[in-house]
N, C-alpha and C positions, 0 to 999 in steps of 0.2 A: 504494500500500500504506500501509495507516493504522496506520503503528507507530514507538515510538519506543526506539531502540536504548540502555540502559544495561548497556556492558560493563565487567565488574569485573575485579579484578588477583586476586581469588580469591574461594572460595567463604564465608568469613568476612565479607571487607567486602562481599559481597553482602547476608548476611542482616542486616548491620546497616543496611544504606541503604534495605533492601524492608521490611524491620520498621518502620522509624523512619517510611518514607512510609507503612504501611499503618493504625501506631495514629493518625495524624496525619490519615488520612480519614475512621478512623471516631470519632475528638477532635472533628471538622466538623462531622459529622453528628448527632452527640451534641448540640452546642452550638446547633446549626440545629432540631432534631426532638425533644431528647429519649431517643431512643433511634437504634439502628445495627445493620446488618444486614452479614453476615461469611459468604459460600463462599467454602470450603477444596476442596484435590485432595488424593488419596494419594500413595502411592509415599514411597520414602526419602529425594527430594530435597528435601520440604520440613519435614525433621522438626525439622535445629536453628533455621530460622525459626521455625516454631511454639515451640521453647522460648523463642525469646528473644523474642515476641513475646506470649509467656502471662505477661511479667515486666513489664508497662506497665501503669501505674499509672491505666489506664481505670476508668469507671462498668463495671465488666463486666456487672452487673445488670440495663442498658440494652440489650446488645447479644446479638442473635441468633446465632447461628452452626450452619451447617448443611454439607453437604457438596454440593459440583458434582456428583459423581456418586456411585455407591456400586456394591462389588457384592451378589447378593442372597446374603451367607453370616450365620450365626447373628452378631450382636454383640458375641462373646466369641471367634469365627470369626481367626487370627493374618492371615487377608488383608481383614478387615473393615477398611473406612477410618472407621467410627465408636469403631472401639478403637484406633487411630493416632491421633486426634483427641482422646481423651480422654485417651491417655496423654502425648501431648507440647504440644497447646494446653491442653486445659480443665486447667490445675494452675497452681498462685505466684495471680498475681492475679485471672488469667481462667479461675479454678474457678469464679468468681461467675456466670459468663454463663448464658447460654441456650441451651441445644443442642437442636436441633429436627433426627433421625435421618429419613432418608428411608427407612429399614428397616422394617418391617412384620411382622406373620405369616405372610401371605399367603405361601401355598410356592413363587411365581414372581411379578414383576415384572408378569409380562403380565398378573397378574389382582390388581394393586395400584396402579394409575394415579390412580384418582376417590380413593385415599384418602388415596398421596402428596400428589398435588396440593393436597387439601386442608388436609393439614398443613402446606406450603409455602407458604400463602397470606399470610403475612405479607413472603415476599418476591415477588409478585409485579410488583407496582408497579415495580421495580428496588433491585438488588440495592447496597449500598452500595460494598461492595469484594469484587472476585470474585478469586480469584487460581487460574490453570489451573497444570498440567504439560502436558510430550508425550513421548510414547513415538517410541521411535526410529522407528515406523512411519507418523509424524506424527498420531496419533491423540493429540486432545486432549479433556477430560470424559470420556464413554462413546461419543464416537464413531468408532466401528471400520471400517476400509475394509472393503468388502465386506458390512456387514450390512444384516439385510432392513428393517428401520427408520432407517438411517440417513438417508434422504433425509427422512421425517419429521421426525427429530430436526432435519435443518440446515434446516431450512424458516425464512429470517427473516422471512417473514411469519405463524408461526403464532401461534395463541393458545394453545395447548397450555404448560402450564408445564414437564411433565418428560414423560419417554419412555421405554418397556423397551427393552432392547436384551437380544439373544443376539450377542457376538462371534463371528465366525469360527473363529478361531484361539485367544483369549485364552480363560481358564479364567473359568468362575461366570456367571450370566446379570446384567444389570446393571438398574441406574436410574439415568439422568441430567437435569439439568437441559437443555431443548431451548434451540438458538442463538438464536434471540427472544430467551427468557429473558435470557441472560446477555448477552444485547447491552443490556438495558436497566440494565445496571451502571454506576454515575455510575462507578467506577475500574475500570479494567480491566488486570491484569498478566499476563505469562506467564514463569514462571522455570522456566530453564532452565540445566545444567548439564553441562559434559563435550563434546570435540569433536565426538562421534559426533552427535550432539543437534543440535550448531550448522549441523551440516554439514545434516540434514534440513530445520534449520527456512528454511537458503540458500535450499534446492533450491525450498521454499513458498511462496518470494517472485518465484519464476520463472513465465511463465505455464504453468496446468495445470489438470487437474480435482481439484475437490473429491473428489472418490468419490478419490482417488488416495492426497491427503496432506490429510485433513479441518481443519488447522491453518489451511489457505486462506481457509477457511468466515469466520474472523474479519479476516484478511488484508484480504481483498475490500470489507469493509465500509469507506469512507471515512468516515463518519458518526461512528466509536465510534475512539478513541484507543487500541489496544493498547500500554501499556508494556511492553515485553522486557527483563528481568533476568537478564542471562547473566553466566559466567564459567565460563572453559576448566578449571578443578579446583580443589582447595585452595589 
């Protein structure tokens, strides 16, 4: 299993030690290229990272920032992750950046693929710093046990950049970036918060199917280094 364990004494010195490493990748990459590329996840666990990582005093100018996955709700939408993103990263100094929305017109996902993808095309090459979440059902980006594109989406050998998804279970139809993709991330992190969480991501380090607990999907990969950013609560 290709991963390296950073557990924290709380959820504070987390977000200072994963912030502090994430502008610090993309300071590299800046200094290396010029410019830097930034997926984000939703959800509430990485909101005060995003503030305190929207307070670093980057070229933001340079730097890209898009979202791992998204769901397909209107952009103004309270479970859009493009208005989670704008309210807690794009603000202080990294209002300057570049937000590149996997969101569309298109009234579903399944009929906005060739157009995501082509807006994404500046990260395809690989991603600078990717940073996932996971759901307690071990689903990480948009991939959901049980859906009918899922084995698509974790295909690490496709060329496909991003993929629709309809969850199961889970509300709104999605778009995400596919495992390829995000395997071609020079940094790759997963933060994670809260025992319930730690206990699934155990259970993904045991041998199992992917289709089970999709978190595996990166596991497995000896190749790409997943950093793990954990801590049991505040």
């Amino acid at each position: 299993m290709a991963f390296h364990l950073n557990e924290m004494e709380s959820n504070q010195a987390l977000v200072v030690c994963l912030a502090d490493r994430i502008a610090s990748n993309l300071d590299d990459a800046l200094q290396e290229r010029g410019s830097a590329t930034l997926a984000v996840s939703g959800g509430s666990t990485p909101k005060p990272l995003f503030e305190r990582l929207s307070e670093y005093p980057l070229d933001w100018r340079s730097i890209s920032v898009t979202q791992v996955d998204e769901r397909w709700v209107d952009e103004s939408h309270e479970d859009s992750n493009a208005l989670l993103i704008r309210r807690h990263l794009l603000r202080n100094a990294a209002a300057d950046a570049e937000f590149v929305s996997m969101k569309t017109s298109a009234a579903s996902p399944f009929q906005a693929q060739a157009e995501v993808s082509s807006k994404l095309s500046a990260f395809r090459d690989g991603i600078d710093v990717v940073v996932l979440g996971m759901g307690e059902d071990g689903h990480t980006a948009s991939f959901f046990p049980g859906a009918a594109t899922l084995q698509r989406a974790m295909d690490p050998a496709s060329d496909e950049l991003c993929i629709p998804v309809k969850p199961p279970r889970a509300p709104h139809e999605r778009m995400t970036f596919t495992l390829a993709a995000l395997l071609r991330a020079r940094h790759l992190y997963l933060h994670i918060t809260g025992e319930s969480k730690w206990q699934v991501f155990q259970k993904a380090t045991e041998p199992g199917s992917v289709e089970e607990l999709p978190i595996r999907g990166f596991l497995a990969e000896t190749e790409m280094l997943m950093e793990v950013f954990y801590a049991s609560g505040d």
